[in-house]
C-alpha positions as CSV (number, residue, x, y, z in Angstrom):
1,X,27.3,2.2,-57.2
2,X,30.0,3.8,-55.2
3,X,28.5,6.6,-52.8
4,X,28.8,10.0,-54.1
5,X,31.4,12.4,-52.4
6,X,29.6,15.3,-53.1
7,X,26.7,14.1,-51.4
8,X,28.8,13.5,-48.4
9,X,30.5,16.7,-47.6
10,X,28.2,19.3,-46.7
11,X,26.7,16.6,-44.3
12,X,30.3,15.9,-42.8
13,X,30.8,20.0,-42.0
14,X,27.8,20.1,-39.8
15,X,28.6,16.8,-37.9
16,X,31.9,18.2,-37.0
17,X,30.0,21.1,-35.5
18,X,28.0,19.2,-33.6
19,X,24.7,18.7,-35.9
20,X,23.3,16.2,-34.6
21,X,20.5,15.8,-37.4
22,X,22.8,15.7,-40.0
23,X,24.6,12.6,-38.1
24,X,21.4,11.0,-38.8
25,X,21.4,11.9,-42.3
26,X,25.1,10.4,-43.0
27,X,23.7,7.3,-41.2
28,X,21.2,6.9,-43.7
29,X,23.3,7.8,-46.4
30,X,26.4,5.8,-45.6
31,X,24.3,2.6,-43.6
32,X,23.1,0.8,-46.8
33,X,26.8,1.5,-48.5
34,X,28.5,0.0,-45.3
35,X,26.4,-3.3,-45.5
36,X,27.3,-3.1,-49.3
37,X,30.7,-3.1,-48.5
38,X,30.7,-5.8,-45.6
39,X,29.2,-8.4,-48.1
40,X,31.8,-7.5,-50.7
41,X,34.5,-8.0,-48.1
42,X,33.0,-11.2,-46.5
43,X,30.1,-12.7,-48.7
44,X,27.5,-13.9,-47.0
45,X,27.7,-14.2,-43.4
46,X,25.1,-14.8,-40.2
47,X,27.1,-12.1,-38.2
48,X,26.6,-9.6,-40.8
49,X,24.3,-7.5,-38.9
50,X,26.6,-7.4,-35.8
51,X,29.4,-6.7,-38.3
52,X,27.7,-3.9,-40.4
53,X,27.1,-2.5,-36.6
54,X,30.4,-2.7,-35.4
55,X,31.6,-0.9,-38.4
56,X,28.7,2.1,-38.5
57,X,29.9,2.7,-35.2
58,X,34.3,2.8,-36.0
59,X,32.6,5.0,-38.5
60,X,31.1,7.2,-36.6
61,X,33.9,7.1,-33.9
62,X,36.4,7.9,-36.4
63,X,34.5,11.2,-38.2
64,X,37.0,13.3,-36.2
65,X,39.9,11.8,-37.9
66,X,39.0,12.5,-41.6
67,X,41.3,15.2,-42.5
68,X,39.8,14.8,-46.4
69,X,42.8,14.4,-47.7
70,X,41.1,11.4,-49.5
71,X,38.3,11.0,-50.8
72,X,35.4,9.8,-48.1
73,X,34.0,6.9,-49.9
74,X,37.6,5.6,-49.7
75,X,38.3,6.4,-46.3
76,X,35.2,4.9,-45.5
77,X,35.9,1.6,-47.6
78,X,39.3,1.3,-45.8
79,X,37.6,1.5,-42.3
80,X,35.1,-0.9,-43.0
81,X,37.2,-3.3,-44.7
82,X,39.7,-3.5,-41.5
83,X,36.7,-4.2,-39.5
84,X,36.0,-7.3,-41.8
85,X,39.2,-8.4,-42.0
86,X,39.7,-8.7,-38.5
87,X,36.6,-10.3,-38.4
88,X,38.4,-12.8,-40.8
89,X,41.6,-13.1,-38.8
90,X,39.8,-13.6,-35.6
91,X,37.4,-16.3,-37.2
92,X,40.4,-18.3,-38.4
93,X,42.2,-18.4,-34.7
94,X,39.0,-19.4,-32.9
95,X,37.7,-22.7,-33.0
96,X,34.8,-22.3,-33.2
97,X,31.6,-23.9,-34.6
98,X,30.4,-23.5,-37.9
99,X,26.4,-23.9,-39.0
100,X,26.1,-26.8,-40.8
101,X,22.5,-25.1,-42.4
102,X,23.9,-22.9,-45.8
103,X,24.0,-19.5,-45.4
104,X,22.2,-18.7,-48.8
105,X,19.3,-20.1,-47.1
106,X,18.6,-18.0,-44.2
107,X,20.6,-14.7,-45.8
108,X,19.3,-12.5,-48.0
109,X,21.9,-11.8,-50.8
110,X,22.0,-8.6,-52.0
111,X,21.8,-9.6,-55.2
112,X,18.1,-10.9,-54.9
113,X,16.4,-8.1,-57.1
114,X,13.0,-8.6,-57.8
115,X,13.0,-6.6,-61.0
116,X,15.7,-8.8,-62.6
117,X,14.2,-11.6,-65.1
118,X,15.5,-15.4,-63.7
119,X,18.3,-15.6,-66.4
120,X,19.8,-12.6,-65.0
121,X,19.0,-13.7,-61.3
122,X,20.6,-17.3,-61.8
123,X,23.7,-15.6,-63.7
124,X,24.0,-13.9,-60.8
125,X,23.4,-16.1,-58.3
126,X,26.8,-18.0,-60.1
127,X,28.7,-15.3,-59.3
128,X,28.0,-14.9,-56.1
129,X,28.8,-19.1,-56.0
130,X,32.1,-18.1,-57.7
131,X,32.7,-14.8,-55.4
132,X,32.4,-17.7,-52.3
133,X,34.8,-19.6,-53.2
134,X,37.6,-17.8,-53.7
135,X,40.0,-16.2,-51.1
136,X,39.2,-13.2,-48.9
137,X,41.8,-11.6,-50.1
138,X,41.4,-12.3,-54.0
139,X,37.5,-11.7,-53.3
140,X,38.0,-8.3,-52.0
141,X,40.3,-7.2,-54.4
142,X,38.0,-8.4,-57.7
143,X,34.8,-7.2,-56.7
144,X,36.6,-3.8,-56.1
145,X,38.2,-3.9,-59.5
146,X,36.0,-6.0,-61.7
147,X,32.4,-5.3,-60.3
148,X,32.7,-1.6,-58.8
149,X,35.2,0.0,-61.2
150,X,37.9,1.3,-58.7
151,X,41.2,1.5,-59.8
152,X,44.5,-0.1,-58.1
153,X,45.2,3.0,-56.7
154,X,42.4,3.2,-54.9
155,X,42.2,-0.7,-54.1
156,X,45.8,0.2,-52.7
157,X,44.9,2.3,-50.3
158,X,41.7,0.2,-49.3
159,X,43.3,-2.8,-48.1
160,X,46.5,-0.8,-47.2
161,X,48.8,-2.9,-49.7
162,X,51.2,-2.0,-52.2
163,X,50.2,-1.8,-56.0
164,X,52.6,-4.2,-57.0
165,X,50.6,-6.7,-54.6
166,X,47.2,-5.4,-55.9
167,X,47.8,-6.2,-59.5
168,X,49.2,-9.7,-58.0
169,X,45.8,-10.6,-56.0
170,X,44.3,-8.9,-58.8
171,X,45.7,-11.4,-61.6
172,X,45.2,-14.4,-59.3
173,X,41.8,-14.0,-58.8
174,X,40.8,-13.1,-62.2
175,X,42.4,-16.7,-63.0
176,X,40.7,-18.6,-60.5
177,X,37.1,-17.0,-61.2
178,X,37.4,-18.1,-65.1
179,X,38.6,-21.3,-64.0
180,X,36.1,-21.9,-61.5
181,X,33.2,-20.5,-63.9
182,X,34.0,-22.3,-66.8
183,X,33.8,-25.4,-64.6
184,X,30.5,-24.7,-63.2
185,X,29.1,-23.7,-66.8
186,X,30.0,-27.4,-68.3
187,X,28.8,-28.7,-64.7
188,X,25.6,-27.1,-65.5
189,X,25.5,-27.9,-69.2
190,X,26.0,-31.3,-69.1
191,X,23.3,-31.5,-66.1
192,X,20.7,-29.7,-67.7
193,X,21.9,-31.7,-71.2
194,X,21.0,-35.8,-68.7
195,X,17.7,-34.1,-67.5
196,X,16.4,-33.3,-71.1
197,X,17.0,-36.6,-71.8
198,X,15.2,-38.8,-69.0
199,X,11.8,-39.7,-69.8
């Protein structure tokens, strides 16, 4: 769920006047939508916490500069995303190391709900499978659009492309999610169909 605007503004009026306890109130509000936002960008990651961080504070540092022109949750989505997305570019010109241990095993996925049955949890699990596998840039773009409802407008102005190349991400990713999850549906189906069948 996208954070509320309305929620947002009265807090942003006293932290431009200095309110220092209504700083801390934003940071609640906005901290759990920033790591929220992170994971969409990046998927799962073991410098999340530096990352979500990093961003909290280009945030904070950047309160002065909201003009509300826009609306703040999309401002907000914009500054956040940068942040990961340099993360991204920066990753890919450094050689460094990578873990060889998965990060699914030592990361908490925000999709781990204890209050979902195990149908719904393993569906789930599948997309986020799916979501890992395809591009940054495809990822970012369909979990805007197809899991949080915003519109290409919006996604636009998020990752600071035109609409034209929006609807082209958009399209590609769309493709390569059904063609990826139809091939880990028969993948699954025909292992679950051999381990009925062994004695």
């Amino acid at each position: 769920m996208a954070l509320a605007d309305e929620k947002v503004k009265p807090l942003l009026k006293r932290c431009k006047k200095g309110d220092k306890a209504a700083l801390g109130e934003l940071f609640r509000l906005v901290g759990p939508e920033i790591q929220r936002i992170m994971y969409s960008t990046l998927g799962a990651s073991h410098e999340m916490e530096d990352l979500v961080q990093t961003a909290s504070l280009e945030l904070f540092r950047s309160l002065k500069n909201f003009k509300g022109e826009s609306k703040f949750s999309t401002w907000m989505y914009r500054l956040v995303v940068n942040v990961g997305l340099q993360y991204i570019r920066k990753r890919k010109n450094s050689p460094i190391l990578q873990d060889v241990e998965p990060l699914a095993e030592r990361l908490p996925s925000p999709f781990d709900n204890p209050h979902v049955s195990t149908e719904q949890r393993e569906r789930l699990r599948l997309v986020e499978e799916i979501l890992d596998e395809l591009g940054p840039k495809k990822r970012l773009v369909y979990v805007l659009h197809e899991l949080e409802g915003h519109s290409i407008e919006e996604i636009a102005t998020i990752v600071q492309a035109s609409k034209l190349t929006v609807k082209s991400r958009l399209f590609y990713a769309r493709k390569d999610f059904s063609k990826k999850l139809k091939q880990k549906m028969v993948l699954r189906s025909a292992t679950h169909t051999y381990s009925d069948e062994e004695p």
